[in-house]
KEVEXLUM-380124 format. One line per 4 residues: number of its first residue (from 1); their letters; for each residue x, y, z of C-alpha. Coordinates in pm, whole numbers, plus 50000, padded with zeros to 5 digits. Each point is the difference from the previous one (the first is absolute). Layout:
NUM) A) X/Y/Z  ...;
end
This chain:
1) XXXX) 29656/11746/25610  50230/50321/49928  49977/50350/50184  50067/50263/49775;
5) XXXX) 50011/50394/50098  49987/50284/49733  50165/50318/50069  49786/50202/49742;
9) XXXX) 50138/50272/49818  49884/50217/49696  50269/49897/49779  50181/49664/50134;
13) XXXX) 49868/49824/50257  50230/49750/50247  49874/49649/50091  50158/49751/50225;
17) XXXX) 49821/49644/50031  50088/49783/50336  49900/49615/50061  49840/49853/50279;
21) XXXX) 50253/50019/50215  50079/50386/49908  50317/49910/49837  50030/50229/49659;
25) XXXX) 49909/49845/49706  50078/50322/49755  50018/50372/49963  49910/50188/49710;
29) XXXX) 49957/50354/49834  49681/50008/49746  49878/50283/49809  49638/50090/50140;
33) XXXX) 49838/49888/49665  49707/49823/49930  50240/49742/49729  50300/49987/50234;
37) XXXX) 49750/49915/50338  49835/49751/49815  50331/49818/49864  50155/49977/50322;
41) XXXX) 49696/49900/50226  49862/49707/49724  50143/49696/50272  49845/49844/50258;
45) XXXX) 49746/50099/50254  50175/50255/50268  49853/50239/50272  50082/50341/49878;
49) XXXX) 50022/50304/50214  50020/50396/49866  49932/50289/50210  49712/50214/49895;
53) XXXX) 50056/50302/49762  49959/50116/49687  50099/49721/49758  49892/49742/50246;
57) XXXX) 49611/49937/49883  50103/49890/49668  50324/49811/50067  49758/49814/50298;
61) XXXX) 49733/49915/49684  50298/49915/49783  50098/49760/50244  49744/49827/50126;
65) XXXX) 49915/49931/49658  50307/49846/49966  49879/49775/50285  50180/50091/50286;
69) XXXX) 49900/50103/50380  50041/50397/50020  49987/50171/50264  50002/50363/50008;
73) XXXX) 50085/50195/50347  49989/50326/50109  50343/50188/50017  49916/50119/50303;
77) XXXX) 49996/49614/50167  50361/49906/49942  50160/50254/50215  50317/49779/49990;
81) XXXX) 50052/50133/49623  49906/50358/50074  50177/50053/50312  50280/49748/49917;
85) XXXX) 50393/50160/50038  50084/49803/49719  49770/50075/49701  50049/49923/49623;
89) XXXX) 49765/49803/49740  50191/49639/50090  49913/50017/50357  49666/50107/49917;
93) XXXX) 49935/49763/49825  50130/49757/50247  49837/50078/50300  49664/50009/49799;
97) XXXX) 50032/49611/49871  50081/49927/50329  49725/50139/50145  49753/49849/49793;
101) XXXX) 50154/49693/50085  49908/50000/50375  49729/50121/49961  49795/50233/49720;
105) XXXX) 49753/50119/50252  50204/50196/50228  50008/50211/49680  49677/50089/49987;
109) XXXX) 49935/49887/49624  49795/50280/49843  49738/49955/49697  50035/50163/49672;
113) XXXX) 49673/50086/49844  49945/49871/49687  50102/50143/49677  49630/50107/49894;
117) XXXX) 49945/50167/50346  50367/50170/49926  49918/50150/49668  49679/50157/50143;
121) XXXX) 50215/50134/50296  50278/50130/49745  49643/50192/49826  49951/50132/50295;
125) XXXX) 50355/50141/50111  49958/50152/49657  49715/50206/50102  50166/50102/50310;
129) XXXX) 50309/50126/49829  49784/50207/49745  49777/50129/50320  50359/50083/50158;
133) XXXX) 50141/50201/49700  49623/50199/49927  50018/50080/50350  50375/50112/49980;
137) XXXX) 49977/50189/49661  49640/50209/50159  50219/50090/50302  50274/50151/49759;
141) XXXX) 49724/50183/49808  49824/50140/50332  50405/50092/50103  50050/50197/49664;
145) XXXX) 49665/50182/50040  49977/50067/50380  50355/50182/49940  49850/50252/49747;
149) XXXX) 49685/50059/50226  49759/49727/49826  49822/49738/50165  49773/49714/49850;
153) XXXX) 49734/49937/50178  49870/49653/50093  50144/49700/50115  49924/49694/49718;
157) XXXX) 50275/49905/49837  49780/49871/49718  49880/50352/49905  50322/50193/50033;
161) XXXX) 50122/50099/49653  49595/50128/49936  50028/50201/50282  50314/50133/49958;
165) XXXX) 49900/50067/49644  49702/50212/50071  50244/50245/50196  50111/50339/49863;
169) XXXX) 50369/49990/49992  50261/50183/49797  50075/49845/49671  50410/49945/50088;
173) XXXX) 49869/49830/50306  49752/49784/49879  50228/49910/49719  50228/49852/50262;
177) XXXX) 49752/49792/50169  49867/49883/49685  50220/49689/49926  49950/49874/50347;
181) XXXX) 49588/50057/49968  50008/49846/49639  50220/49651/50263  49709/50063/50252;
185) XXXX) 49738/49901/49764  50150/49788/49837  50073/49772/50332  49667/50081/50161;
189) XXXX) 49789/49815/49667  50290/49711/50062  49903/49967/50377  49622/50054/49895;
193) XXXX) 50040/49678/49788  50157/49808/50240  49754/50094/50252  49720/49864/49764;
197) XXXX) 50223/49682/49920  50033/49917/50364  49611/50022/50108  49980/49710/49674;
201) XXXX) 50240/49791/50153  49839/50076/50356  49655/49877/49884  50169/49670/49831;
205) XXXX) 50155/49954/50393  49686/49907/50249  50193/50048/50275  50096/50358/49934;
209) XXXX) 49616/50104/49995  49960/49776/50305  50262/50235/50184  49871/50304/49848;
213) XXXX) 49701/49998/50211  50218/50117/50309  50000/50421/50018  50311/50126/49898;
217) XXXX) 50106/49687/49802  50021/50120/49636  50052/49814/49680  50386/50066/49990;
221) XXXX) 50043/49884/50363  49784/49668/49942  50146/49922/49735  50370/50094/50092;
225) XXXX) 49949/49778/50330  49836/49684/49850  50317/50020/49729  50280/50019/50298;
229) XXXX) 49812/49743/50181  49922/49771/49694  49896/49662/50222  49823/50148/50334;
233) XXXX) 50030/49581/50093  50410/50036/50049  49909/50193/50314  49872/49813/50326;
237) XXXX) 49776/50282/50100  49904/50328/49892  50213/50178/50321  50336/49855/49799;
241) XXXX) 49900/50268/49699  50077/50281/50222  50341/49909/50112  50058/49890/49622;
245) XXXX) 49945/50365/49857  50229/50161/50308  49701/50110/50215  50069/49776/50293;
249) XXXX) 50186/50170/50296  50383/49898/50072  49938/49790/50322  50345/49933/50203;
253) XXXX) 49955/49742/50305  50210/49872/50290  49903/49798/50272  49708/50205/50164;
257) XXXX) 50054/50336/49795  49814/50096/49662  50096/50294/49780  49756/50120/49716;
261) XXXX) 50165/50244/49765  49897/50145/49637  49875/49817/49746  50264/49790/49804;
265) XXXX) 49972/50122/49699  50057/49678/49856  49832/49866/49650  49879/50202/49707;
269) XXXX) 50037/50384/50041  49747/50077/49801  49695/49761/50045  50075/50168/50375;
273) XXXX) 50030/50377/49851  49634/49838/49834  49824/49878/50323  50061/50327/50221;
277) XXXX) 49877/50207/49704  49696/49798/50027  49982/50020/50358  50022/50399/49951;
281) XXXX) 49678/49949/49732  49795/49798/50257  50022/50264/50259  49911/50239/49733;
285) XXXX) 49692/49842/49883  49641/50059/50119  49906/49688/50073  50022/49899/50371;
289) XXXX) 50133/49665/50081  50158/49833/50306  50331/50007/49848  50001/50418/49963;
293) XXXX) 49844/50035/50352  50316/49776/50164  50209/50199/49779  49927/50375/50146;
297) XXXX) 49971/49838/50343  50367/49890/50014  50076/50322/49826  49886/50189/50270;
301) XXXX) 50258/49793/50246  50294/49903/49759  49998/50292/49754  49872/49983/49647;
305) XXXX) 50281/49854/49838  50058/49650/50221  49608/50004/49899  50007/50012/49645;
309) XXXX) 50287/49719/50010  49808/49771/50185  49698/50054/49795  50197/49907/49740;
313) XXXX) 50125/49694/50177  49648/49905/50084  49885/50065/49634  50284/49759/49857;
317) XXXX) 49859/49677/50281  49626/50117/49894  50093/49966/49610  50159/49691/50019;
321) XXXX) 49702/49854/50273  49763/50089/49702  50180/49886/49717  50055/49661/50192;
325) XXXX) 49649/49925/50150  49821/50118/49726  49790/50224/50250  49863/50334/49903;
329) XXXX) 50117/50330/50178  49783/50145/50317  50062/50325/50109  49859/49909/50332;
333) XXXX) 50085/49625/50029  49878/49963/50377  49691/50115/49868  49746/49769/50016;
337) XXXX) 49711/50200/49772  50293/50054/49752  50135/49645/50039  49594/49901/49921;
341) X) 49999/50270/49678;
end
């Protein structure tokens, strides 16, 4: 078999294919193109490495549909490219089919969702960019009225231009704010769509209502998570999901010594923006459960903030526990009268 590594670029991308006994068999430059992908990579079976970005979930479908072996890293893994003194798309691509060579899982292979699961995630990001701008656009709005002594009143985005309507301002001054009202309503129907076009697709998705029984778990959440995750089966168990989305803390260890820092970060930014929101909703709600009552007791000891982010750690493992096992959400799991309703 042939190792091939993929420096992946936008416009060209630079491959470089080594043998068995990591002697180079050929360099090239391709255009990053579906046609010009496909013509060079129609030969025999190889094992295929690109580092994950943004290009790299199609090209990875493109080839393994081709037939080959890909495996997709993170760029974090191969600290000999990013730290390398000697750093151009060649060598990249070098040291990647070499790699893959040893040995493809000291790369950590990640796994693409699929391109169903990607298009529902792209609806979503949608959403998020229109919630961005409303938000953006009412802050200008409040801005150009709190400087001329006006306030609107209220806090929900989704009634903003009817509030701000009702108010008596001076004609030049509400002519100024009118184009950006007229904006405002028309992106608040948009989102209002949306909204409704999500909570169809949520009730065609069992597991989403599954994981919508947990307080502070909405529809956009659910739905968002079981999209990221796509399989919940690629993980060995449901701790793994928290390190995955970033919410694991750095751990550095020698000999007898162990350091915890901050989380890492790591993994999707916003499914983890997603889970502490919901962690802030489940503190928020009524309902008393085990999970709020652990909550405000490490709150009281670590401050509110470490508490929120490990609720949210704690909600990702629960969600993926559920969606796995099939079992229904308990609020008071060590329960046994609420284990017996």
């Amino acid at each position: 078999m042939e190792y091939c590594g993929i420096d992946l670029h936008s416009e060209y991308s630079q491959i470089c294919i080594v043998d068995e006994d990591g002697e180079v068999m050929e360099t090239s430059r391709v255009r990053t193109s579906r046609k010009a992908l496909e013509k060079f990579f129609r030969r025999e079976r190889m094992r295929v490495v690109l580092e994950a970005g943004g290009s790299s979930p199609w090209v990875s479908r493109l080839l393994e549909g081709l037939g080959h072996e890909v495996v997709v890293c993170s760029p974090r893994r191969v600290r000999l490219i990013a730290e390398s003194s000697l750093k151009n798309d060649k060598v990249d691509a070098e040291v990647l089919a070499r790699l893959v060579r040893l040995d493809p899982e000291f790369l950590k292979p990640i796994q693409h969702r699929s391109e169903e699961a990607q298009l529902l995630r792209a609806s979503l990001k949608v959403r998020r960019a229109m919630v961005d701008s409303r938000t953006a656009w009412i802050n200008t709005v409040r801005g150009l009225l709190r400087s001329f002594g006006y306030k609107v009143a209220g806090k929900a985005a989704h009634t903003f231009v009817d509030r701000a309507d009702r108010m008596k301002l001076p004609e030049e001054l509400k002519k100024a704010i009118e184009p950006m009202l007229e904006q405002l309503d028309l992106l608040s129907g948009e989102i209002e769509r949306r909204d409704e076009r999500l909570e169809e697709i949520a009730e065609t998705l069992p597991e989403v209502e599954h994981l919508r029984q947990i307080p502070g778990v909405g529809v956009i959440v659910a739905l968002y998570f079981v999209l990221t995750i796509d399989d919940p089966d690629r993980f060995r168990n449901s701790r793994e999901v928290a390190a995955f989305f970033g919410l694991r803390p750095a751990m550095r260890e020698s000999a007898s010594m162990s350091h915890y820092g901050r989380i890492t970060k790591e993994g999707d930014p916003e499914m983890r923006r997603l889970l502490v929101q919901a962690a802030h909703a489940c503190l928020l709600t009524k309902a008393d459960s085990e999970l709020k009552r652990w909550t405000l007791a490490l709150a009281e000891r670590r401050g509110k903030g470490k508490a929120v982010v490990a609720l949210a750690r704690k909600l990702a493992v629960l969600m993926h526990h559920l969606w796995v096992t099939g079992e229904v959400y308990q609020a008071f799991p060590n329960n046994d009268s609420a284990q017996a309703a």
